[in-house]
C-alpha positions in Angstrom: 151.1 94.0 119.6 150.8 93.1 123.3 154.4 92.5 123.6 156.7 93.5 126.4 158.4 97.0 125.9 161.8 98.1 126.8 159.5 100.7 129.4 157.9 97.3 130.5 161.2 96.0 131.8 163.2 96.6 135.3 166.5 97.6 134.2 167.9 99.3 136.8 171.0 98.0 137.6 170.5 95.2 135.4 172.7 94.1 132.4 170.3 94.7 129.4 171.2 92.4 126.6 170.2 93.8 123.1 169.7 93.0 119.8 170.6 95.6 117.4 171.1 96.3 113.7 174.5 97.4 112.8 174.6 96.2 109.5 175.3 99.4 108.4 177.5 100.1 104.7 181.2 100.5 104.4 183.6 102.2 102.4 186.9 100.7 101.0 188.7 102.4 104.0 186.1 100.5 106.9 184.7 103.8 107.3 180.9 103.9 107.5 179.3 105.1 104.6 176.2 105.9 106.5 175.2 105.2 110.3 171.4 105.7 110.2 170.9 102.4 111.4 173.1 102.9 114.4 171.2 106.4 115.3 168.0 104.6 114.9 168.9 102.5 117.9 170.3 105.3 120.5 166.7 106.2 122.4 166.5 102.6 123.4 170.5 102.8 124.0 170.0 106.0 126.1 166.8 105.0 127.6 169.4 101.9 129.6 171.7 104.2 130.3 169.6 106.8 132.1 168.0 103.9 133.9 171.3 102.9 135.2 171.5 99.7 133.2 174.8 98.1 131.6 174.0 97.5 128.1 175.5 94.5 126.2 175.0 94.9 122.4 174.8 92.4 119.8 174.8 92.8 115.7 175.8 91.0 112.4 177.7 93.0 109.8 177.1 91.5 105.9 177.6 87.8 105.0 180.5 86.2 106.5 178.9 83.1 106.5 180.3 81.5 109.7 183.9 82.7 109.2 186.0 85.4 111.1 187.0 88.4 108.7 188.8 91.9 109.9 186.5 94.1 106.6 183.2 92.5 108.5 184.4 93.6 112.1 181.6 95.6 114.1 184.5 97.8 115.6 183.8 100.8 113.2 180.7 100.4 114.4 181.7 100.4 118.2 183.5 104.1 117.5 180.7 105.6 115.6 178.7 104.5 118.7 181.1 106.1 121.2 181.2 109.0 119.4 177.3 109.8 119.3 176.7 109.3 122.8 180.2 111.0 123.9 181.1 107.9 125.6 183.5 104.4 125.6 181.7 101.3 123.8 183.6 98.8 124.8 184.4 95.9 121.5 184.6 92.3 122.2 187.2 90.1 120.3 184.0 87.8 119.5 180.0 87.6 120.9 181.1 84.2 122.9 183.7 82.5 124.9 185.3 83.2 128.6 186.8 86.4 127.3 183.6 87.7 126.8 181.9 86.3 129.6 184.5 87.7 131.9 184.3 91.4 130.0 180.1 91.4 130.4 180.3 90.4 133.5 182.5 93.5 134.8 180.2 95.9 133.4 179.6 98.5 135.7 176.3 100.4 135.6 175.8 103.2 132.5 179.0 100.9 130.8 178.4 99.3 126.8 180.1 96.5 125.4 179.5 95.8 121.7 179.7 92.2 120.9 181.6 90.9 117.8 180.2 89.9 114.5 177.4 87.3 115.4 177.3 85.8 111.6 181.1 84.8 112.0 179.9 81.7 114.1 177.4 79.7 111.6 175.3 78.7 114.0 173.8 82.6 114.3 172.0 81.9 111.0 171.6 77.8 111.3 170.6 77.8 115.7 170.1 74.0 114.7 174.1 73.5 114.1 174.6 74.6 117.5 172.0 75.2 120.1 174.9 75.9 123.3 175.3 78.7 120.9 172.3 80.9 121.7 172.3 79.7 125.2 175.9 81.2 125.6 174.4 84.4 124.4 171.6 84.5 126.4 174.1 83.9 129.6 175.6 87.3 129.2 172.2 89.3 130.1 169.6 89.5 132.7 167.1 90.4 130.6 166.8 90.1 126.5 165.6 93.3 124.5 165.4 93.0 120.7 165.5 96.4 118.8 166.8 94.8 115.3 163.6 95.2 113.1 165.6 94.4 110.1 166.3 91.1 111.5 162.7 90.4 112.9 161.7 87.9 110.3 164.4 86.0 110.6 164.7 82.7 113.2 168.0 83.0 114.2 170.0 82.6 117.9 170.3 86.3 118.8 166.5 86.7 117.4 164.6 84.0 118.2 166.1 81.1 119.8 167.7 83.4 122.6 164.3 84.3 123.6 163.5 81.0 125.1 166.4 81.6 127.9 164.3 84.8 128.8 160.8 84.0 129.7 160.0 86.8 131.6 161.8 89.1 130.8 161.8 89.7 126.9 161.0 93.0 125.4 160.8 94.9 121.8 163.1 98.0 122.1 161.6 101.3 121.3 162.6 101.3 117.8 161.2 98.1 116.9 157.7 99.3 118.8 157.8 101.9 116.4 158.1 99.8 113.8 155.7 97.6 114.7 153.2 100.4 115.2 153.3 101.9 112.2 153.2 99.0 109.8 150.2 97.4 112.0 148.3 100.7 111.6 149.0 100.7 108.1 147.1 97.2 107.5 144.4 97.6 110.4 143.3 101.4 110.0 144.7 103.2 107.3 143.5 106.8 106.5 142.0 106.9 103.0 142.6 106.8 100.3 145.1 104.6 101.2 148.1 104.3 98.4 150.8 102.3 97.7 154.1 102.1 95.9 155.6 99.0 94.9 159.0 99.2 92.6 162.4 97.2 92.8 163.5 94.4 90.6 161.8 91.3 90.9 157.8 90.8 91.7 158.7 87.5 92.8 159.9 88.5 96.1 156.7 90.9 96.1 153.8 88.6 95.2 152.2 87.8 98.7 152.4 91.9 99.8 151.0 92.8 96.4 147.8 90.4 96.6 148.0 91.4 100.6 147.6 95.1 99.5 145.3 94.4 97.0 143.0 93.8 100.4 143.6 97.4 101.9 144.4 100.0 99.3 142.4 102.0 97.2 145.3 102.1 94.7 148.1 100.5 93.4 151.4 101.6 91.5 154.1 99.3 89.6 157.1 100.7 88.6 160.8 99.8 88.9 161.7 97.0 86.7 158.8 95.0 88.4 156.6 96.8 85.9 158.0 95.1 82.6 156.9 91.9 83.8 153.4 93.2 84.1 153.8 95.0 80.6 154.9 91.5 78.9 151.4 90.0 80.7 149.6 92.7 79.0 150.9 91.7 75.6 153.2 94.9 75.0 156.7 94.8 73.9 159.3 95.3 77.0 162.6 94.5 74.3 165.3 93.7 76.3 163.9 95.1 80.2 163.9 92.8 83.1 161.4 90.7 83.5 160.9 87.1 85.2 159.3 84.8 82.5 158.0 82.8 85.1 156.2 85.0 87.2 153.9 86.0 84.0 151.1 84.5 84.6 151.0 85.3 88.4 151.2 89.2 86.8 148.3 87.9 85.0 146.8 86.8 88.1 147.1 90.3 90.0 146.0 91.9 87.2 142.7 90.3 87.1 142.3 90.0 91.1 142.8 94.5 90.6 140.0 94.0 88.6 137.5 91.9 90.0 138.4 94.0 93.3 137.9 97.2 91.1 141.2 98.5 92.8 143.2 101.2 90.4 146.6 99.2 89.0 148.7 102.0 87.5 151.7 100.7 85.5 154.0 103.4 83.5 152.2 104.7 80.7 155.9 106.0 79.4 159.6 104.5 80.5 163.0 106.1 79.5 165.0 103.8 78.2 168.8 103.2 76.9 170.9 100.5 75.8 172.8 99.8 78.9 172.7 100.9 82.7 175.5 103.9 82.4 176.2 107.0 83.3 176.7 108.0 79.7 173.6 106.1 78.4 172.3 107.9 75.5 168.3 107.5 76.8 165.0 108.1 75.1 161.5 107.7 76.6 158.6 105.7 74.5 155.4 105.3 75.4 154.7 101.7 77.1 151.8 101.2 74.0 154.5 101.5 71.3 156.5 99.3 73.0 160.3 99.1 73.1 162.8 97.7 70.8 164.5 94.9 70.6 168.3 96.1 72.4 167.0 98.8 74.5 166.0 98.2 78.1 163.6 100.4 80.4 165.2 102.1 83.2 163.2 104.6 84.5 159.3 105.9 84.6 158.9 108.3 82.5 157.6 112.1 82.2 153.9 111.3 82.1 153.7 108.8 84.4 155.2 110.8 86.8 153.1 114.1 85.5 149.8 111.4 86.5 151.1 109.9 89.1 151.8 112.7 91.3 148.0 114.5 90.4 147.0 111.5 92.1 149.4 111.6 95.3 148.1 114.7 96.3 144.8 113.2 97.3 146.3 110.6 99.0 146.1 110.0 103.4 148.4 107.6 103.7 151.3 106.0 101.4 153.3 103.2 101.7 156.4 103.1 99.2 158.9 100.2 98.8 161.5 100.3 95.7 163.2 102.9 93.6 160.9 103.4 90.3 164.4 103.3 88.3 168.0 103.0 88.5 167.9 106.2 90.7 171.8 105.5 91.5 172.6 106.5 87.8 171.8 110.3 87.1 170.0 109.9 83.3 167.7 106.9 85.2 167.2 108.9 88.5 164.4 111.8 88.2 161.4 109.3 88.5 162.8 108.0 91.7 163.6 111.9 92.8 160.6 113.4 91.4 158.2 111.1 93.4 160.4 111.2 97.0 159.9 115.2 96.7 156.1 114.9 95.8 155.4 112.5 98.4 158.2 115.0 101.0 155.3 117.7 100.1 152.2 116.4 100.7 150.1 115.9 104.2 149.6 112.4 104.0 150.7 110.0 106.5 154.1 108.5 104.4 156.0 105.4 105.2 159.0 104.1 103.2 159.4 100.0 103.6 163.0 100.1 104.0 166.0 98.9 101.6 166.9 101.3 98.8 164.2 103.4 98.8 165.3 104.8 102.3 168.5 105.4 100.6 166.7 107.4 98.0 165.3 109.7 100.8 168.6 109.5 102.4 170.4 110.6 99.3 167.8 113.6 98.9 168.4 114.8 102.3 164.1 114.7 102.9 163.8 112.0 105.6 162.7 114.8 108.2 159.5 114.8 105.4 158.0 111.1 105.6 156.6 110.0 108.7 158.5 106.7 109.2 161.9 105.3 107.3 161.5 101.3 107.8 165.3 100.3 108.7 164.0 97.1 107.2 163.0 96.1 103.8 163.2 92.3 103.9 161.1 92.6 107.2 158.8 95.1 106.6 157.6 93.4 103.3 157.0 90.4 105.5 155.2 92.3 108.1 152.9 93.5 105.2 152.2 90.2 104.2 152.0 88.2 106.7 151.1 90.5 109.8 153.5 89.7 112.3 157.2 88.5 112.6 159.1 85.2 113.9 161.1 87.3 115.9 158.4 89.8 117.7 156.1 86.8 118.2 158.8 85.2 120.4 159.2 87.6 123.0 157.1 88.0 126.0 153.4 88.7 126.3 152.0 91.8 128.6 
């Protein structure tokens, strides 16, 4: 990407205004349930403040779709951030207005103010409802850096139309460099074999990465509840499992473009299986060529496609993996999800998670030291993967 970088940039003295993603979890309390995303941003954050730069931060937090609520505040946000650095972040009542003109404009050098909740003005999401909007934003700063990969594909104010106001003097931040490095270098140059993962819930979301991988990889695996869609196009009973009846025939599709291409497409060859998604569930596993009963749902892969799967892993050089093979939050549907995060934790291959809940799987197994890069963005990496770039890196300034 030949992009401006935050080292790019002359910041000293200069307030640096930054994109970031705070949209981290909450508990009932307003406690954060986990603040990976925040630590993901602090070498860009510290980078600033070394250089003797104010930092101005900006975030959304959830949906509040345009309206002002206390549980979506970024102020949990603005502690958690003091305390990792071991310095005051300053919180803004909201991102715009005189208030907050007046409080970024008495920054002093090495000071942080976090802005409020970007998403509770509508016209974050919908730049068209209010153009002054991004422009007010953009007033804050002397120069624009965005370090919110999980936000990159989106064309909102803070990530795209803010840009314009900063011609000169746009920049990715080091984490979405990173980012950005690592997924390009996964589609460009790869080492092989080249593998890749693909679970979650629906393939409809998935379809242009699948046929985009189809491209690069030497193999392909299916599993999460994806993979009963896929079973149904192969004519096998998938009873009562997930599936999207109208994405069949595309399954159908990618099933013969794997063929023509001669590209590997591993589906389960056995699923566990139970009546409902509990903690109780009495589960059984079948074999996907018996098929599954009428009442029963698949929830899981099961032993021997795990038993095969991983035999193959171990020759893998590089893996890409985005989606939980089951419900891995529920213990009886868990161990395929488990079982496949410590393989891939073992092996020498170059291993990148896409973001979403299969970084929380890693999370939850304490191994993200293990994999080589943890995309803080699901939505966005799968875009990147299929489409090679992103509205909101493409916007910011060229070398």
């Amino acid at each position: 990407m030949n992009k401006l970088t935050l080292s790019d940039l002359d910041i000293k003295n200069k307030k640096v205004l930054m994109r970031v993603d705070f949209n981290v979890p909450l508990n009932d309390d307003l406690s954060i349930a986990d603040d990976f995303r925040i630590r993901c941003a602090l070498d860009s954050i510290k980078y600033i403040l070394e250089k003797n730069g104010s930092i101005i931060l900006m975030s959304h937090l959830g949906r509040p779709k345009g309206e002002k609520s206390a549980k979506l505040s970024l102020a949990p946000c603005a502690k958690r951030l003091s305390e990792l650095l071991n310095c005051p972040v300053k919180m803004a009542k909201d991102c715009i207005g005189e208030e907050v003109k007046k409080q970024a404009a008495a920054l002093k050098p090495k000071e942080i103010l976090l802005l409020e909740n970007l998403r509770f003005h509508k016209a974050e999401e919908k730049p068209e409802t209010d153009p002054s909007f991004a422009k007010e934003l953009a007033s804050l700063g002397d120069v624009y850096v965005n370090d919110a990969f999980g936000t990159a594909h989106r064309k909102h104010s803070s990530t795209f139309e803010i840009v314009k106001n900063f011609p000169k003097s746009s920049a990715m931040g080091f984490l979405l460099e990173k980012e950005v490095k690592f997924l390009s270098n996964l589609l460009t140059d790869p080492k092989r074999p080249f593998y890749a993962i693909l679970a979650g819930a629906k393939i409809s979301t998935k379809i242009g990465m699948i046929t985009q991988l189809l491209e690069k990889v030497d193999a392909l695996f299916i599993g999460g509840a994806m993979a009963f869609t896929f079973l149904k196009a192969q004519g096998l009973s998938v009873g009562d499992s997930l599936i999207e009846e109208d994405q069949i025939s595309r399954a159908e599709e990618i099933l013969q473009l794997a063929n023509s291409k001669k590209i590997p497409l591993h589906l389960p060859e056995d699923v566990v299986i139970a009546q409902e998604a509990k903690e109780d569930a009495k589960t059984k596993v079948v074999s996907v060529k018996e098929g599954i009963d009428k009442g029963w749902k698949g929830m899981d892969i099961g032993p021997e496609t795990i038993k095969k799967w991983k035999e193959l892993f171990i020759n893998a050089k590089t893996i890409f993996w985005n989606g939980p093979v089951g419900i891995f939050e529920m213990a009886p549907f868990a161990r395929g999800t488990k079982e496949i995060a410590e393989c891939l934790a073992q092996i020498s291959a170059t291993t990148i998670i896409g973001g979403g809940d299969s970084v929380a799987a890693v999370r939850s197994l304490h191994l993200e030291k293990n994999f080589t890069h943890l995309s803080t963005g699901g939505g966005a990496a799968l875009e990147f993967v299929e489409q090679g770039h992103l509205p909101g890196v493409d916007a910011l300034t060229n070398k």
